[in-house]
PDB file of N, H, CA, C and O in Angstrom:
ATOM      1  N   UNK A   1       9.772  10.595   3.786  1.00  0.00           N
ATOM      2  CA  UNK A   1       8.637   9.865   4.314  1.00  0.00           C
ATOM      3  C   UNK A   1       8.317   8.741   3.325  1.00  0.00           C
ATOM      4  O   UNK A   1       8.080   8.951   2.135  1.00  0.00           O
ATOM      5  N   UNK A   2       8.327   7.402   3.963  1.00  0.00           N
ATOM      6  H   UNK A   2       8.519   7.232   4.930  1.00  0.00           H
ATOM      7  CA  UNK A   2       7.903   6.504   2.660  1.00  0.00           C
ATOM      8  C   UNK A   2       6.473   6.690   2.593  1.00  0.00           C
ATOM      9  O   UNK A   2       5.898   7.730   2.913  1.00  0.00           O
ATOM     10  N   UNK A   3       5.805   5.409   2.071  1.00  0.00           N
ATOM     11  H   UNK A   3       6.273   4.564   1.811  1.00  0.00           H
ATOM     12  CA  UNK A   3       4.816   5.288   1.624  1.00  0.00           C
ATOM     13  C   UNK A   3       3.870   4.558   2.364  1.00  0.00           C
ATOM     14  O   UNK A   3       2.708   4.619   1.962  1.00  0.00           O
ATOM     15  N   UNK A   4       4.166   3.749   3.554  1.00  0.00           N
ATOM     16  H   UNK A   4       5.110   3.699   3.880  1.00  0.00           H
ATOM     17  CA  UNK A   4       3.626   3.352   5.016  1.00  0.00           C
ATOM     18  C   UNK A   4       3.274   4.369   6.136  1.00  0.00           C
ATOM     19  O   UNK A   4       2.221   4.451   6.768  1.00  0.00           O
ATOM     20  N   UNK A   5       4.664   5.303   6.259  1.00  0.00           N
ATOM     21  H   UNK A   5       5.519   5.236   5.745  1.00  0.00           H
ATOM     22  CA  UNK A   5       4.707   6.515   7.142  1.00  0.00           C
ATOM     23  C   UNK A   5       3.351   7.548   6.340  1.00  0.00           C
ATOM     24  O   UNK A   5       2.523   8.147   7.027  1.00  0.00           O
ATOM     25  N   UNK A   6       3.355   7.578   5.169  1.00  0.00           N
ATOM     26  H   UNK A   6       4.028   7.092   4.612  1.00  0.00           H
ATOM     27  CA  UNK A   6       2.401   8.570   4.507  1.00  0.00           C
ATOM     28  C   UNK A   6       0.806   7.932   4.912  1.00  0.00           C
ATOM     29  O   UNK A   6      -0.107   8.592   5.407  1.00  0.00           O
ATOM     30  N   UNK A   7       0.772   6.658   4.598  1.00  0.00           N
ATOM     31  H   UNK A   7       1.514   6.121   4.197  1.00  0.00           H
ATOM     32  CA  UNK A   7      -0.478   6.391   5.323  1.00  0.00           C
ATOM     33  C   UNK A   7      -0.874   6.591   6.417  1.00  0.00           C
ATOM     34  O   UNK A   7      -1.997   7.064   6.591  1.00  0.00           O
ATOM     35  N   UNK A   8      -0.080   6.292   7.404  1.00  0.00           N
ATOM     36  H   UNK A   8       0.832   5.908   7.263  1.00  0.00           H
ATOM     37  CA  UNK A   8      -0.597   6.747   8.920  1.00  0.00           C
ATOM     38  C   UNK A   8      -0.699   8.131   9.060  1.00  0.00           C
ATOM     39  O   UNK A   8      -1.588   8.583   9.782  1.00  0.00           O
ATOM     40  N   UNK A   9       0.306   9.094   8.309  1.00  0.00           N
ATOM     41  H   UNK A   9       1.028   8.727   7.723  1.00  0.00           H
ATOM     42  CA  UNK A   9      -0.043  10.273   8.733  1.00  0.00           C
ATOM     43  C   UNK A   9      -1.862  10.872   7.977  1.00  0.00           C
ATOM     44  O   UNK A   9      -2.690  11.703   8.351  1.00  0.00           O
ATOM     45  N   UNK A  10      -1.793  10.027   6.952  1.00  0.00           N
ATOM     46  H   UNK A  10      -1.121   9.352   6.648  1.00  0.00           H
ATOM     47  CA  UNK A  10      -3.113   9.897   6.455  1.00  0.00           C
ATOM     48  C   UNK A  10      -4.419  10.132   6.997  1.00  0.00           C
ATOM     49  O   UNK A  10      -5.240  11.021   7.222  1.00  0.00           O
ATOM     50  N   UNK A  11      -4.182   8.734   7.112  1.00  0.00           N
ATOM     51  H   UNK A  11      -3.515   8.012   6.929  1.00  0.00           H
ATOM     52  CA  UNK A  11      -5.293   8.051   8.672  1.00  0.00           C
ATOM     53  C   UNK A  11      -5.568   8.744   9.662  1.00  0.00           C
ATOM     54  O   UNK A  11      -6.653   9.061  10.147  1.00  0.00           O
ATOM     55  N   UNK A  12      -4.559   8.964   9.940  1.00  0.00           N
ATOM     56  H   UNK A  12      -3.677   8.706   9.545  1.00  0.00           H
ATOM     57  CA  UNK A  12      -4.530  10.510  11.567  1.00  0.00           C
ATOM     58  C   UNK A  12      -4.859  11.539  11.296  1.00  0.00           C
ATOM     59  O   UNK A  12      -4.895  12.224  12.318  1.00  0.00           O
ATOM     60  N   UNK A  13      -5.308  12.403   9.923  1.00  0.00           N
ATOM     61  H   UNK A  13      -5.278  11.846   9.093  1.00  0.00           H
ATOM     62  CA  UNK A  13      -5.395  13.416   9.784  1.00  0.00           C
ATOM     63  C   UNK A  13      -7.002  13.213   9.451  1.00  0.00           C
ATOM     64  O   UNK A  13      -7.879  14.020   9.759  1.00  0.00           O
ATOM     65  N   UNK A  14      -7.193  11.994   8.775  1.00  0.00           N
ATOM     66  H   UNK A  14      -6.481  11.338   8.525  1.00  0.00           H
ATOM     67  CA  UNK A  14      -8.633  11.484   8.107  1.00  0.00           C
ATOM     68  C   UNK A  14      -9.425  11.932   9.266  1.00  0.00           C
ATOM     69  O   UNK A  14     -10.082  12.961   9.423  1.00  0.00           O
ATOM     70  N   UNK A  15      -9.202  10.867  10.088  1.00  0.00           N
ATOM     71  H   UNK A  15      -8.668  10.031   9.960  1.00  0.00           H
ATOM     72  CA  UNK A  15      -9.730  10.777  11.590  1.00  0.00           C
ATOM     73  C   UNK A  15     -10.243  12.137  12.616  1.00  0.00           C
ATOM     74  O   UNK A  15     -11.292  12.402  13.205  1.00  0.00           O
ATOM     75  N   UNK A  16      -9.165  12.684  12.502  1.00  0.00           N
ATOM     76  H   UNK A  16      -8.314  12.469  12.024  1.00  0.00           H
ATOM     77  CA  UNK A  16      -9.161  14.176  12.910  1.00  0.00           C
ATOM     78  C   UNK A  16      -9.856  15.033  12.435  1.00  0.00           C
ATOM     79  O   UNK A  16     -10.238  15.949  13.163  1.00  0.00           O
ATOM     80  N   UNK A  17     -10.141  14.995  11.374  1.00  0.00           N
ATOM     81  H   UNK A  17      -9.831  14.251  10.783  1.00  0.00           H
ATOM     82  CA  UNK A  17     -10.891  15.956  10.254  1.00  0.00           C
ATOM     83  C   UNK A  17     -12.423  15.294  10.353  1.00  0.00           C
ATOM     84  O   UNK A  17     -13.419  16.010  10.243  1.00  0.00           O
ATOM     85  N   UNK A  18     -12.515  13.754  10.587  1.00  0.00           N
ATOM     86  H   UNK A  18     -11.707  13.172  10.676  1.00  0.00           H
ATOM     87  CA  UNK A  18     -14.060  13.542  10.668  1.00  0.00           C
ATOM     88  C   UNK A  18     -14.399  14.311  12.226  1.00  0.00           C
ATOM     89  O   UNK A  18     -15.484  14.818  12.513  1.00  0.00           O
ATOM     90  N   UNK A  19     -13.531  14.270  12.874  1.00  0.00           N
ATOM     91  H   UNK A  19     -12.649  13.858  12.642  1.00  0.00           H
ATOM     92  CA  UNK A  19     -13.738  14.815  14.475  1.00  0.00           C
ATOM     93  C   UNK A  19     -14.644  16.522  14.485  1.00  0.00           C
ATOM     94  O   UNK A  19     -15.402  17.040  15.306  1.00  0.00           O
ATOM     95  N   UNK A  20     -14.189  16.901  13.374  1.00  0.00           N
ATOM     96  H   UNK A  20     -13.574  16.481  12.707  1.00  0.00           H
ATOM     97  CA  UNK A  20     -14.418  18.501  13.430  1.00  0.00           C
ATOM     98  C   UNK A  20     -15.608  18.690  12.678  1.00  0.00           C
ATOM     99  O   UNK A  20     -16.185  19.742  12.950  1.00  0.00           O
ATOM    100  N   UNK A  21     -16.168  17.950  11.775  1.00  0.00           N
ATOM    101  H   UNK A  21     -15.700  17.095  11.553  1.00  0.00           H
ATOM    102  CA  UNK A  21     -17.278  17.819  11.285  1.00  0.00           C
ATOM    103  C   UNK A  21     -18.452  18.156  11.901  1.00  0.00           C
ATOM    104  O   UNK A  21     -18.596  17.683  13.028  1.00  0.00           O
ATOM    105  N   UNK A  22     -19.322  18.837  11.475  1.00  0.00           N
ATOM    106  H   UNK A  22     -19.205  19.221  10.559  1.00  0.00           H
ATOM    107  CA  UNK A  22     -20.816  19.658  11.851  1.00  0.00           C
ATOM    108  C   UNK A  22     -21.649  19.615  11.138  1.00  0.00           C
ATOM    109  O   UNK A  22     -21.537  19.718   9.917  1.00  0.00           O
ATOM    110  N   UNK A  23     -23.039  19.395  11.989  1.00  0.00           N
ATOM    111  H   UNK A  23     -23.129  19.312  12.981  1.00  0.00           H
ATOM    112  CA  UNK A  23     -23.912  18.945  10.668  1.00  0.00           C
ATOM    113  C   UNK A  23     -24.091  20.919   9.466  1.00  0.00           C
ATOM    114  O   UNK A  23     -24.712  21.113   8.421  1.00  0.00           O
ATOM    115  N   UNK A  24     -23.527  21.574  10.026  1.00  0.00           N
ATOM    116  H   UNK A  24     -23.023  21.417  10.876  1.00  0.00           H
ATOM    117  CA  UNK A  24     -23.420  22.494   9.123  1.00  0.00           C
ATOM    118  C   UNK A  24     -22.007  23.610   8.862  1.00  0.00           C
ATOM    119  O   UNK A  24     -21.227  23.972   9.743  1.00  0.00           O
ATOM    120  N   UNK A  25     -21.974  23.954   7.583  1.00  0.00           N
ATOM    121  H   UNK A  25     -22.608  23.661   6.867  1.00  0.00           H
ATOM    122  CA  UNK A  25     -21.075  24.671   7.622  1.00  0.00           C
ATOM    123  C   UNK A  25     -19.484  24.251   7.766  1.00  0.00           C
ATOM    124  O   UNK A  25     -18.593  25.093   7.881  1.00  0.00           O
ATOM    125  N   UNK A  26     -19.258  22.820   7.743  1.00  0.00           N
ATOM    126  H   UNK A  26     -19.982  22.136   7.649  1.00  0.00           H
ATOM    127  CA  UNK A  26     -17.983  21.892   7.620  1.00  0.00           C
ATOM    128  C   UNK A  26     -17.510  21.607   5.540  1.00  0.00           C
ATOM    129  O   UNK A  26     -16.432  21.425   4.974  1.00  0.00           O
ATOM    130  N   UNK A  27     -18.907  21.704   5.038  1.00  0.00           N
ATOM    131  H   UNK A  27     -19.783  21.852   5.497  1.00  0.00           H
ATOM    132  CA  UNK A  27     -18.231  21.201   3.589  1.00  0.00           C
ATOM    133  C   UNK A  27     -17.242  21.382   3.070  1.00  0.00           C
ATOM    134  O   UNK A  27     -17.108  20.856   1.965  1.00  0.00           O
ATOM    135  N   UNK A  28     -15.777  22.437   3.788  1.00  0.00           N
ATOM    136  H   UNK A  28     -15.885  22.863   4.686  1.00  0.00           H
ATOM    137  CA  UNK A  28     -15.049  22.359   3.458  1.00  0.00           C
ATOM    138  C   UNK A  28     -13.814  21.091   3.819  1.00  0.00           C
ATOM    139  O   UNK A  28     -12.884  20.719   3.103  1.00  0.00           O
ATOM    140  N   UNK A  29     -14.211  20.625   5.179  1.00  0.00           N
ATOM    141  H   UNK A  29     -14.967  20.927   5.761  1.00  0.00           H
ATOM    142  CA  UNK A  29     -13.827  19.770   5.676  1.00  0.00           C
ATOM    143  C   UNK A  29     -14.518  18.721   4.709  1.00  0.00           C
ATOM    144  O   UNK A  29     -13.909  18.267   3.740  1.00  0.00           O
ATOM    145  N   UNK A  30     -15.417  18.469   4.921  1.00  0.00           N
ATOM    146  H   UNK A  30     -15.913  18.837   5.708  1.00  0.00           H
ATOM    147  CA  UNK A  30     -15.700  17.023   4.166  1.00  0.00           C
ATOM    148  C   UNK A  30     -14.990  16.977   2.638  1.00  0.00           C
ATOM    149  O   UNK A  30     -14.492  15.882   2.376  1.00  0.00           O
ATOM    150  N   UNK A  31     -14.887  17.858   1.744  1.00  0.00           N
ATOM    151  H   UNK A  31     -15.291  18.747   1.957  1.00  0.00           H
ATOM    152  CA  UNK A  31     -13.835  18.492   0.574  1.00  0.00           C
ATOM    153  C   UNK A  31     -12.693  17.765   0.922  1.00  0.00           C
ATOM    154  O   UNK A  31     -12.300  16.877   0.165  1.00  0.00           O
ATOM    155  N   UNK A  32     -11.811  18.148   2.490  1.00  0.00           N
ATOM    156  H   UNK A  32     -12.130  18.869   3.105  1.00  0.00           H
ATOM    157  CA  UNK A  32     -10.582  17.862   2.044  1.00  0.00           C
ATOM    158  C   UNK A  32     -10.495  16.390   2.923  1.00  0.00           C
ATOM    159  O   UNK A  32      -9.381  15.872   3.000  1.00  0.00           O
ATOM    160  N   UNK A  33     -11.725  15.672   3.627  1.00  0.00           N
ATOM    161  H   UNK A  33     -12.630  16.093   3.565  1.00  0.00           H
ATOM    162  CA  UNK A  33     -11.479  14.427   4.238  1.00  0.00           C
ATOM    163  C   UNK A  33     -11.517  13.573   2.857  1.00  0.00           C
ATOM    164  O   UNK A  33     -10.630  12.720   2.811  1.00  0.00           O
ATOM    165  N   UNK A  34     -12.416  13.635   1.662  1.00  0.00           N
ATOM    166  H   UNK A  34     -13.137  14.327   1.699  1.00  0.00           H
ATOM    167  CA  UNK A  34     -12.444  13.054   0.243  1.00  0.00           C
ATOM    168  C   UNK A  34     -11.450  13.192  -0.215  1.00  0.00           C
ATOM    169  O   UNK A  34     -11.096  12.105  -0.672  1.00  0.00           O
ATOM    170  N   UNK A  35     -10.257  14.424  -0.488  1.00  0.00           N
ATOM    171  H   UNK A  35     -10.545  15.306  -0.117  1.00  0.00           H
ATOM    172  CA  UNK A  35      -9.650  14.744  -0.991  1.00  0.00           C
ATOM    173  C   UNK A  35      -7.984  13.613  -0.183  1.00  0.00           C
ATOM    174  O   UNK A  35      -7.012  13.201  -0.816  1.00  0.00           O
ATOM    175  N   UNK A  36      -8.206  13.485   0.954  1.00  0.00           N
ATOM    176  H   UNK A  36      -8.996  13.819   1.468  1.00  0.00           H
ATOM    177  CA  UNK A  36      -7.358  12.579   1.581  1.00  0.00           C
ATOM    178  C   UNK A  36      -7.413  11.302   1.327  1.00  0.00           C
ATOM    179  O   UNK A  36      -6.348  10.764   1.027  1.00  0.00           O
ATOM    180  N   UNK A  37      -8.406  10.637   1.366  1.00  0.00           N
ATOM    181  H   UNK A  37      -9.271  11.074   1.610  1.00  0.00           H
ATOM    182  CA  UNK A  37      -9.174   9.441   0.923  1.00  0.00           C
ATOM    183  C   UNK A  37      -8.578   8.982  -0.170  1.00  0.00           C
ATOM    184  O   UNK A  37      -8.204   7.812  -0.258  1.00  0.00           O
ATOM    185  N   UNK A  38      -8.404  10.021  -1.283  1.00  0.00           N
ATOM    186  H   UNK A  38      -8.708  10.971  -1.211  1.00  0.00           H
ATOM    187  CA  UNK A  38      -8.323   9.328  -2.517  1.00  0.00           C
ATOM    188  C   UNK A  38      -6.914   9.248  -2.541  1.00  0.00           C
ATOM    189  O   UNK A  38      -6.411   8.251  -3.058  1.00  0.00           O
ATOM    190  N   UNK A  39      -5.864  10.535  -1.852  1.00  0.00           N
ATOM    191  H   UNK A  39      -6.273  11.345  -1.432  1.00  0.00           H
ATOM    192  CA  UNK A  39      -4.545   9.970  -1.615  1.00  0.00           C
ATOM    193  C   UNK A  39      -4.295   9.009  -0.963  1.00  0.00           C
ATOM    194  O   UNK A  39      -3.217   8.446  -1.154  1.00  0.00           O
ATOM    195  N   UNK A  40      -5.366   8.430   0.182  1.00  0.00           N
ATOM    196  H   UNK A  40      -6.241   8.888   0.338  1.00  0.00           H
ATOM    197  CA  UNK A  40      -5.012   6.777   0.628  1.00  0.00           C
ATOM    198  C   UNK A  40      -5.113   5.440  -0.365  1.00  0.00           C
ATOM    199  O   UNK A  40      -4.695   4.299  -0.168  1.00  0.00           O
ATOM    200  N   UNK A  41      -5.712   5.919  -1.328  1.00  0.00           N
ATOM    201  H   UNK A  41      -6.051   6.846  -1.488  1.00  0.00           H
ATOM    202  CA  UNK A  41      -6.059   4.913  -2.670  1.00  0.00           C
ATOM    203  C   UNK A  41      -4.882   5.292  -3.396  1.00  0.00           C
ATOM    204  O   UNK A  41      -4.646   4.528  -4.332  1.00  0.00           O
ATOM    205  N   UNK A  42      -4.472   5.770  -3.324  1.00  0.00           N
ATOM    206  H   UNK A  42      -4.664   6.391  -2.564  1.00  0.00           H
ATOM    207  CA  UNK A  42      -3.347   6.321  -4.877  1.00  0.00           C
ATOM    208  C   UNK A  42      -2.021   5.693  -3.978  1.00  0.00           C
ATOM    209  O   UNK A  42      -1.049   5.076  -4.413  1.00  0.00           O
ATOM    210  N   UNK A  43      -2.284   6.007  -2.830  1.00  0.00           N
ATOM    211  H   UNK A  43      -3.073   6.509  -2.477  1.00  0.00           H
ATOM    212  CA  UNK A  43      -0.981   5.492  -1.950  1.00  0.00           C
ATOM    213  C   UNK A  43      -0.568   4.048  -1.782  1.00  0.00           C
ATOM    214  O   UNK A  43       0.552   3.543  -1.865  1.00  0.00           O
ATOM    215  N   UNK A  44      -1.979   3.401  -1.474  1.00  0.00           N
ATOM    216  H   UNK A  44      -2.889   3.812  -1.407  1.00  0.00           H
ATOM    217  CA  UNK A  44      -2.308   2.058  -1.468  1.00  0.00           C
ATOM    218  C   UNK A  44      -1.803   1.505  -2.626  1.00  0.00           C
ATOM    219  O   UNK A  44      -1.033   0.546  -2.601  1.00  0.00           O
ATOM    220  N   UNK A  45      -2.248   2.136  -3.819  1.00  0.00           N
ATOM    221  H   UNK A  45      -2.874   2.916  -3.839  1.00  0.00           H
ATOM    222  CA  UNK A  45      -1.807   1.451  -5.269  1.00  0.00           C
ATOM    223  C   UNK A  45      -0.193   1.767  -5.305  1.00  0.00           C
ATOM    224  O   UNK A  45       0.436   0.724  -5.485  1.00  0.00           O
ATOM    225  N   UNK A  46       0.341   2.507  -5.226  1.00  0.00           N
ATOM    226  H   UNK A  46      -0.170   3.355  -5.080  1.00  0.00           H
ATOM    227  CA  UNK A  46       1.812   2.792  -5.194  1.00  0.00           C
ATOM    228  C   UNK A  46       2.118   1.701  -4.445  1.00  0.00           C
ATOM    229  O   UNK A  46       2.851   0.849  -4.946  1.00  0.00           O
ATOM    230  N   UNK A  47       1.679   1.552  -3.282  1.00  0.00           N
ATOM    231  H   UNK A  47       1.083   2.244  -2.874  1.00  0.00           H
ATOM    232  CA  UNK A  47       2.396   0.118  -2.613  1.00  0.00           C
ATOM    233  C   UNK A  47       2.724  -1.188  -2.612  1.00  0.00           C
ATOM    234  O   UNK A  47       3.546  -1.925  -2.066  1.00  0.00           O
ATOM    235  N   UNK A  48       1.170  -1.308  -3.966  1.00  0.00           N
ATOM    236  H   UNK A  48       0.502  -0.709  -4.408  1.00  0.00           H
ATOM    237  CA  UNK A  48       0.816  -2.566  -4.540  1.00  0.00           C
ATOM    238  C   UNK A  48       2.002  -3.004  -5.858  1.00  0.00           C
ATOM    239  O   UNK A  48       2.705  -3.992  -6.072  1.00  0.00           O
ATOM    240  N   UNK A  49       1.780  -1.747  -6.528  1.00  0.00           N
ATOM    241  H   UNK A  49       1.209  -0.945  -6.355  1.00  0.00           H
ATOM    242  CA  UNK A  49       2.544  -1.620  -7.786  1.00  0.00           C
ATOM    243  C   UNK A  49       4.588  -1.763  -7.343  1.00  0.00           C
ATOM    244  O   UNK A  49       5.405  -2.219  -8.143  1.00  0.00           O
ATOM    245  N   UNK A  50       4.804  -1.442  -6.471  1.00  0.00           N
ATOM    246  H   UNK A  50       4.139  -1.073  -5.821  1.00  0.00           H
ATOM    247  CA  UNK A  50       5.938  -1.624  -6.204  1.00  0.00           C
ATOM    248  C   UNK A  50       6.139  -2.977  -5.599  1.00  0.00           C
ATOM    249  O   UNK A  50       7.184  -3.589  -5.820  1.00  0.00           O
ATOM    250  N   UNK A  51       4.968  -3.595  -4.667  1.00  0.00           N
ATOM    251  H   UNK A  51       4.119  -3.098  -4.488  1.00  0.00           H
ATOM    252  CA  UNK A  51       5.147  -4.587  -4.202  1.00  0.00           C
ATOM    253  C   UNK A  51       5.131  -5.869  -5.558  1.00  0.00           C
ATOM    254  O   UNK A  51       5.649  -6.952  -5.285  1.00  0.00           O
ATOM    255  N   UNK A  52       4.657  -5.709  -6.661  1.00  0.00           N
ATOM    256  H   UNK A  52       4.237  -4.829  -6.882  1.00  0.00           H
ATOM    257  CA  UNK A  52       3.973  -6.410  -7.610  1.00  0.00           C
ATOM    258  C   UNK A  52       5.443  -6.945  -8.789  1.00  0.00           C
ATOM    259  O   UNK A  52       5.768  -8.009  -9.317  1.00  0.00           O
ATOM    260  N   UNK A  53       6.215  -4.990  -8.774  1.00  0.00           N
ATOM    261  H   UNK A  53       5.951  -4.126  -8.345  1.00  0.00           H
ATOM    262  CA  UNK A  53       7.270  -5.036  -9.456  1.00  0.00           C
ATOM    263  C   UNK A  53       8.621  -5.800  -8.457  1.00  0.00           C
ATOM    264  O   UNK A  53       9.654  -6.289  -8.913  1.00  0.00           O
ATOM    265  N   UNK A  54       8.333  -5.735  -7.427  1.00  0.00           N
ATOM    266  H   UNK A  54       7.494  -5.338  -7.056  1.00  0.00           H
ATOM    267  CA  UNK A  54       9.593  -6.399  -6.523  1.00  0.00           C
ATOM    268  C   UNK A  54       9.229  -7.537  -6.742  1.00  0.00           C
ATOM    269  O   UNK A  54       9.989  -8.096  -7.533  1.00  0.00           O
ATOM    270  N   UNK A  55       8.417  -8.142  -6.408  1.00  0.00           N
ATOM    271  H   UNK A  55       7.800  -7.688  -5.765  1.00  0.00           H
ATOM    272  CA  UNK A  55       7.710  -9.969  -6.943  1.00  0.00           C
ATOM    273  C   UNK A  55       8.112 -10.373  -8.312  1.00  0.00           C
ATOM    274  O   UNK A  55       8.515 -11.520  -8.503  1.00  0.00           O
ATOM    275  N   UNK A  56       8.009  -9.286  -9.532  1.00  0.00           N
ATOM    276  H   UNK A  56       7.681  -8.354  -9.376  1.00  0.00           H
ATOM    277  CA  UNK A  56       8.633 -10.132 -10.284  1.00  0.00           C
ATOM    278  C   UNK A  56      10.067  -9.788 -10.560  1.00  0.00           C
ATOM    279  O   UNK A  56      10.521 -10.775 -11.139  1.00  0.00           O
ATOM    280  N   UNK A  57      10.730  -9.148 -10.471  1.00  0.00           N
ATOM    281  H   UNK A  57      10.361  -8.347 -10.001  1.00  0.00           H
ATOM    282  CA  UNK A  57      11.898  -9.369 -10.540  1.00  0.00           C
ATOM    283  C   UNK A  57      12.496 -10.481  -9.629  1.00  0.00           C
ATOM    284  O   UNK A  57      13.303 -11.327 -10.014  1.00  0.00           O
ATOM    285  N   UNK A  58      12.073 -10.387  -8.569  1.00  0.00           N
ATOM    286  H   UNK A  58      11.417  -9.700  -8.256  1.00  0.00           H
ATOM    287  CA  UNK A  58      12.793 -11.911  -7.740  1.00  0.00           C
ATOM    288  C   UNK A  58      12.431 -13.372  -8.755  1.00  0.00           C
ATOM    289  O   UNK A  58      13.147 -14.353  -8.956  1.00  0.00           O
ATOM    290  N   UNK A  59      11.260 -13.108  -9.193  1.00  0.00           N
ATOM    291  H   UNK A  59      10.679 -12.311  -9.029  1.00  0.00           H
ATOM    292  CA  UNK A  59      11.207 -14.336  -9.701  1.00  0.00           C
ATOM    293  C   UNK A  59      11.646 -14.197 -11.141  1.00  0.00           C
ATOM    294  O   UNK A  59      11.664 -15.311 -11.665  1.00  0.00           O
ATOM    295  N   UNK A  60      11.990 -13.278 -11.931  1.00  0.00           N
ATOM    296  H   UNK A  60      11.975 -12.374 -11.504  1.00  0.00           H
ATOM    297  CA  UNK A  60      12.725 -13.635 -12.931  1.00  0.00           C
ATOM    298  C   UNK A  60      14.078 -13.668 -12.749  1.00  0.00           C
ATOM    299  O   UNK A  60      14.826 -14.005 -13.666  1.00  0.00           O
ATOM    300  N   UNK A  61      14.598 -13.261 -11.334  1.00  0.00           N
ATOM    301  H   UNK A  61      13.990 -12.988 -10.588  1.00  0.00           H
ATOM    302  CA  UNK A  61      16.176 -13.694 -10.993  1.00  0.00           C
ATOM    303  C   UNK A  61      16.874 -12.469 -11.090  1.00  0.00           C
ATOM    304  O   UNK A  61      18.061 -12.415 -10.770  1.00  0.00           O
ATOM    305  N   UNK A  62      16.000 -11.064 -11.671  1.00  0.00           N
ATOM    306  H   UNK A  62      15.036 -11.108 -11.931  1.00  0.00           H
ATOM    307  CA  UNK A  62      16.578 -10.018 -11.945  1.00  0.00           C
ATOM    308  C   UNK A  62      16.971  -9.439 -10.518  1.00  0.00           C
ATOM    309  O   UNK A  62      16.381  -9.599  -9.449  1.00  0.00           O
ATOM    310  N   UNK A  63      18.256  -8.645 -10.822  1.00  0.00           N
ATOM    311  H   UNK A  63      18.735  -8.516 -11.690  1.00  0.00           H
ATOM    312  CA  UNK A  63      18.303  -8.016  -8.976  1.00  0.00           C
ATOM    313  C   UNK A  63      19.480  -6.531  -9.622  1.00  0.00           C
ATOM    314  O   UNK A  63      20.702  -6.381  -9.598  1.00  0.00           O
ATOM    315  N   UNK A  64      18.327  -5.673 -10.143  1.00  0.00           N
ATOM    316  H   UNK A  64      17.335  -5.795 -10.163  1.00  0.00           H
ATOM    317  CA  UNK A  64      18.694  -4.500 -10.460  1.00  0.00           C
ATOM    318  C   UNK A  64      19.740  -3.210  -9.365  1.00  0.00           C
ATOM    319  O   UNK A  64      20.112  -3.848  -8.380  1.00  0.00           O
ATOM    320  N   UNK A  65      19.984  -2.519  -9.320  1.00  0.00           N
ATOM    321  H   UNK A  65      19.682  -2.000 -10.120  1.00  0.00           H
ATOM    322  CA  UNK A  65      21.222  -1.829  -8.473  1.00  0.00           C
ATOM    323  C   UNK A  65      19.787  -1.764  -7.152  1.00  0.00           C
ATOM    324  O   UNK A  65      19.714  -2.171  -5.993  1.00  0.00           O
ATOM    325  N   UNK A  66      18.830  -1.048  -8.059  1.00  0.00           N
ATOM    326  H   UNK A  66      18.888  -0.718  -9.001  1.00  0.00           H
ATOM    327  CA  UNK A  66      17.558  -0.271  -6.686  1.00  0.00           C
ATOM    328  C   UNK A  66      17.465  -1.691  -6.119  1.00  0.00           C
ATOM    329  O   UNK A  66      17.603  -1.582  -4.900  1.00  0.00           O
ATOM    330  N   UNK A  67      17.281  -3.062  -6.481  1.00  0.00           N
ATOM    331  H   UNK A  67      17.168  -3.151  -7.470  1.00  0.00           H
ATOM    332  CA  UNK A  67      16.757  -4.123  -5.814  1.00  0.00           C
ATOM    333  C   UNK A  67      18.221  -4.621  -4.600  1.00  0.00           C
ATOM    334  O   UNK A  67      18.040  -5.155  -3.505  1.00  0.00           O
ATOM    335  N   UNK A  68      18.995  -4.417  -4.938  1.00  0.00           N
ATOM    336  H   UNK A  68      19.142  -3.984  -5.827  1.00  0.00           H
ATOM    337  CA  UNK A  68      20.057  -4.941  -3.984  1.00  0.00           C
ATOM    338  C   UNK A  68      20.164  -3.552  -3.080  1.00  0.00           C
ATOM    339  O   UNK A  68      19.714  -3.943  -2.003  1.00  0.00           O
ATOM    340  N   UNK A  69      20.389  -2.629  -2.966  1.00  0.00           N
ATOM    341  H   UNK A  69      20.755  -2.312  -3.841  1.00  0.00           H
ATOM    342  CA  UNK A  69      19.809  -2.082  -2.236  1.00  0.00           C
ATOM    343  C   UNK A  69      18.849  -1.922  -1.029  1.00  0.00           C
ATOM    344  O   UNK A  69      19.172  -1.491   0.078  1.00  0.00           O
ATOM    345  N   UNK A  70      17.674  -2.318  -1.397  1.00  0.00           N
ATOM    346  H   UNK A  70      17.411  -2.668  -2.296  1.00  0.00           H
ATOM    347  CA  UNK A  70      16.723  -2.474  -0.365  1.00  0.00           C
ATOM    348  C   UNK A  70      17.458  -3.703   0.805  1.00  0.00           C
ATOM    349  O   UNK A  70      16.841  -4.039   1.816  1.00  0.00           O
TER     350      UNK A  70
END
């Protein structure tokens, strides 16, 4: 699963989990809708950070085995 596919399954589960929510007796749900959340941030940054490291290697001309590849 990359790291696009991991978001949507994310999102869909986020979503789903606010669905089941009650004004009582859910705090475990709200636990693990936060707990998803922050893997959409950690995920987000993984995407950035790879997108950031592919940017500069093109522009320093570098084209490592993983970069020819893609």
């Amino acid at each position: 699963m990359d790291n696009l596919d991991k978001l949507d399954f994310l999102y869909k589960e986020i979503a789903y989990a606010e669905s089941k929510l009650q004004p009582q007796d859910t705090g475990h749900i709200s636990t693990a809708i936060s707990w998803m959340q922050q893997r959409v941030r950690e995920t987000q940054e993984e995407i950035r950070n790879a997108n950031v490291h592919r940017e500069g290697h093109k522009k320093s001309g570098y084209m490592g085995r993983n970069m020819l590849m893609e």
